[in-house]
N, C-alpha and C positions, 0 to 999 in steps of 0.2 A: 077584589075591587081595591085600586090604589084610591091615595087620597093625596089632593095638588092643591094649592095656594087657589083659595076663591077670592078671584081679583074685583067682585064685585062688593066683600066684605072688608069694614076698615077696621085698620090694625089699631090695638089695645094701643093706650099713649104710653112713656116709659115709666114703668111701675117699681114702686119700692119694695124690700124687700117682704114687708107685712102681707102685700099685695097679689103675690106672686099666683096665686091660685086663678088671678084673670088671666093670668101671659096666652095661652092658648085659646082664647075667647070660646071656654067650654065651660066655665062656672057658672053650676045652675045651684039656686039657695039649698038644696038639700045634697049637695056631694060633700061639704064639711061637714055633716051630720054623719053621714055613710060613711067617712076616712074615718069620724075619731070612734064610730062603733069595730072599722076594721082592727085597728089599733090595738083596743081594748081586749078584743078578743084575740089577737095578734101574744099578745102579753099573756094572755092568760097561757094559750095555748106554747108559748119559747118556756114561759117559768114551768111547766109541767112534764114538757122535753126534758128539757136540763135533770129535772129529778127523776125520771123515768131511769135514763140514763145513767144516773147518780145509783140508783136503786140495783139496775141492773150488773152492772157495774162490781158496787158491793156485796151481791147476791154471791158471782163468780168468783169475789176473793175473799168470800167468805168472812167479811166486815160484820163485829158486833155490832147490833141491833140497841135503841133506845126502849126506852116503855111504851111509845110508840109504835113499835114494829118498823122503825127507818133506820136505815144504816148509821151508822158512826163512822166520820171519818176526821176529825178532830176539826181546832180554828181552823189552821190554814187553808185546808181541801175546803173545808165549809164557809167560807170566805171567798173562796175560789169559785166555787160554786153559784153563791148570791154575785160577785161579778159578773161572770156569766150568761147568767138570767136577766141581767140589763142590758149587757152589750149584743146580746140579740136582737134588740128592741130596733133599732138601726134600720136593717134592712123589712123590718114588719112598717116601720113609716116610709120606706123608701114603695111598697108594693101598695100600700094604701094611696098614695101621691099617683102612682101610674092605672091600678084600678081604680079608685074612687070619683078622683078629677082627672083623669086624665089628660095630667099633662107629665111634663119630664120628672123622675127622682128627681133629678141634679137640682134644681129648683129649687129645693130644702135647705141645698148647701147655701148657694149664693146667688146674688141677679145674674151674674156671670152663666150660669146653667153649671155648675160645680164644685168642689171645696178648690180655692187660690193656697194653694201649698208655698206660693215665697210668702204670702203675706200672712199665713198660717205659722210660718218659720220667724215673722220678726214677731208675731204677739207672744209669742215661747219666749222669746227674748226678753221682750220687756215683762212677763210675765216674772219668770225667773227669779231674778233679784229680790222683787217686791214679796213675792211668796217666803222666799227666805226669813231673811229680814223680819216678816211677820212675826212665822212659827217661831225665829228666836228668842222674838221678845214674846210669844205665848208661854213657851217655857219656862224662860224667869217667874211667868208670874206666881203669887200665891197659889195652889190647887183651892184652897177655902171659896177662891173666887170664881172659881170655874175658871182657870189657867192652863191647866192639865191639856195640850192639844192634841198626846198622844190617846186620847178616845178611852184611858183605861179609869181615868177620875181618881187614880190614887199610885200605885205602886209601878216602882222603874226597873223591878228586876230583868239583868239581861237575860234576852230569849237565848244565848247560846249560838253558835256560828251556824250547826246544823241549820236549825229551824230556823235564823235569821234571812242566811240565804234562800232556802227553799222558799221563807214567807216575801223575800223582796223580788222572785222570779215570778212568782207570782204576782204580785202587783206591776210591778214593771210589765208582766204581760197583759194583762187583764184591764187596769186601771185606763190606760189609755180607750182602749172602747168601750168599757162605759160611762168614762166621762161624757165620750161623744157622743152616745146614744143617747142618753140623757137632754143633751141638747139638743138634739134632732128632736127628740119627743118636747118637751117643755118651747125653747127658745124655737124650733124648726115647727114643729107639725101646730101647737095650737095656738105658737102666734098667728100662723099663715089662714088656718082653719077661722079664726076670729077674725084676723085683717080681712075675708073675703066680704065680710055684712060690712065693716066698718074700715072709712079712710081714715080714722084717728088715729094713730096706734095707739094711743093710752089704751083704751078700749082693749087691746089685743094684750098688753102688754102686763096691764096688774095683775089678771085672771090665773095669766102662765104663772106668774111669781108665787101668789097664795098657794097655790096647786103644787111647785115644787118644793115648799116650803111643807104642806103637809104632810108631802109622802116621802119627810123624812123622819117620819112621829111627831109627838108632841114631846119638850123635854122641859125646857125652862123657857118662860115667855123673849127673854133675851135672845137666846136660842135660833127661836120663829123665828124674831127679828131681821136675826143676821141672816136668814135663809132667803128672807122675803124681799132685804136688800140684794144680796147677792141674786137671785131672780131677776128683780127689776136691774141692775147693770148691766147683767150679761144680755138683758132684752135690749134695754136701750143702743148698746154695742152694737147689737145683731143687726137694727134697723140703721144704725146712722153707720152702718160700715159694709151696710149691703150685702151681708150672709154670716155665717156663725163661727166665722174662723175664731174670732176676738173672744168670743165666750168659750169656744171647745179648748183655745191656748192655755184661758185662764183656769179652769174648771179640771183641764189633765195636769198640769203643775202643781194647783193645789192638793189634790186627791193623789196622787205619787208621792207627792213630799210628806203629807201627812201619815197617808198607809206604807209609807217609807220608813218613816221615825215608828209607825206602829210596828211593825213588821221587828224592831230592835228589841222590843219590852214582852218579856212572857207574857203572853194571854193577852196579847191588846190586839191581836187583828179579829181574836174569837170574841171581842167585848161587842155588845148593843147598841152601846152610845153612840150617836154621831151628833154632825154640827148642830144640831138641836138641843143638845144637854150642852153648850157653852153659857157658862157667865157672864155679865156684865165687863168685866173686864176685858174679852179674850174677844167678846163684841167690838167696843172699841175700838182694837188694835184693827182687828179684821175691815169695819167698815172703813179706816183710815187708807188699809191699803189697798180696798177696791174703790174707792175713788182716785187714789192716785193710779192709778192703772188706767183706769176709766179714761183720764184726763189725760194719761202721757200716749195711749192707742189713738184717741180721736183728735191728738194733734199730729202723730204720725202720717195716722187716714189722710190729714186734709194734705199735709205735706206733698206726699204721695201719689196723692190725686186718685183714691183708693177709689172703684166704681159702687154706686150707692143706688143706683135704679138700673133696672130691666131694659135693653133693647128690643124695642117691638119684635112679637113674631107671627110670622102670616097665620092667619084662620085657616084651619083645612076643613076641607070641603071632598064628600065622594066625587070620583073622574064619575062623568056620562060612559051608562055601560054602553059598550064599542056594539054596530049594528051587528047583526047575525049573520056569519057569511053563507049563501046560497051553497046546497051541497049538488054535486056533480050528477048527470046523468044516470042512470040504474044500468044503462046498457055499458054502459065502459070496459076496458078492461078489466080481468081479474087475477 
């Protein structure tokens, strides 16, 4: 049975991006509930892959074992590893979006129905500098204050070119998906999932922040902070720029640059810490330069005339099954 434009059904008005989950006029109140259990279990099921694999893996090369009975395979592969296990996360919100609501993946991306790769290509840009710039002044600071950007909280001995390179091949490849995942999951899936009850986006929009902010531990209250600001900009972007280029731009810059500079210092890609165990200080500098970001993207956006809501799309509806055709005579031919 096809399904055709039901011309007796009117079309959704043009919807922001928070919204997105009406575009198909198929949202009923419990298909956000059914995506973020897909999700959940979506997650469970990629991080367990990854280590199956992992497992397997180490078995056949004969990789020492921890006191645990899991392979060893030092920071960098284990680094590699928890990449990974996020940048899976992707396409498990991309199959939650098409089974649960069914309506399109691309939806997640943008109102456009996709990720916009030129406008993806100028938030890298103005991303860029500002990241810089940051990390350089996080470096200068005191470590006492929580300054330390490269993640290790104290010592800078060089990783040696070996390991340098193998550990920035690996970030360079890894890092870019799952920064994106991330924001598919966080800034894509439970903004859209919350925007579906609520036209506010506040509503949609602090929930994601706390949320990513915790599941990146607990380290110094500063820390949170900075996680929870960074949350809430990269939401606010999402919505006032009509899909998640602006957050994935800024989010793969930072996280390269920094598992960049880690990647240089012995034992910082295998270190625990992340933006959660930042100080007071290294806060500061950070929220200074995601608002200027904030502020230089969403005057480009207006510039640009970047699209920020949804162009209706028709309600589908099953075609009337076609009548039965009369079968022939019994005497006929044979």
């Amino acid at each position: 049975m096809t399904a055709t434009p039901f011309p007796d059904a009117p079309l959704p008005p043009p919807l922001p991006y928070h919204r997105l989950a009406h575009a198909t006029g198929r949202h009923q109140w419990w298909r956000p509930l059914a995506g973020t259990g897909l999700v959940l279990a979506g997650a469970v099921v990629a991080a367990m892959a990854v280590l199956l694999v992992g497992e397997i893996v180490g078995a056949v090369l004969n990789r020492p074992v921890d006191k645990d009975g899991f392979h060893v395979w030092g920071g960098i592969a284990e680094t590699g590893s928890a990449l990974l296990s996020l940048a899976v996360l992707t396409p498990v919100v991309f199959l939650a979006a098409r089974w649960a609501q069914r309506r399109p993946a691309g939806t997640l991306s943008s109102v456009t129905g996709g990720l916009r790769w030129d406008w993806l290509g100028r938030c890298l840009t103005v991303a860029l500098p500002l990241v810089v710039a940051s990390l350089g002044v996080m470096l200068l600071l005191p470590e006492s204050a929580g300054g330390g950007a490269d993640g290790t909280g104290g010592g800078t001995e060089w990783a040696g070119w070996p390991d340098f390179l193998l550990g920035l091949a690996v970030v360079c490849v890894l890092v870019p998906f799952q920064a994106s995942a991330e924001e598919y999951v966080f800034r894509g899936w439970l903004v859209q999932a919350v925007g579906a009850w609520w036209r506010t986006p506040w509503v949609a929009l602090v929930p994601q922040a706390l949320l990513f902010a915790a599941a990146h531990g607990w380290g110094t209250p500063w820390g949170f902070a900075d996680l929870v600001v960074f949350g809430l900009v990269a939401g606010v972007l999402t919505v006032r720029t009509g899909g998640l280029e602006a957050a994935i731009g800024l989010h793969v810059v930072n996280n390269l640059l920094a598992m960049g500079v880690s990647a240089a210092i012995a034992g910082a890609l295998a270190s625990e810490e992340t933006a959660a165990d930042m100080g007071w200080m290294a806060v500061g500098v950070d929220v200074v330069m995601l608002c200027g970001y904030a502020t230089l993207v969403l005057r480009l956006a207006n510039r640009r005339g970047v699209e920020t809501v949804a162009e209706p799309m028709p309600v589908l509806a099953p075609s009337p099954t076609p009548a039965p055709v009369p079968a022939g005579p019994v005497w006929g031919p044979r």
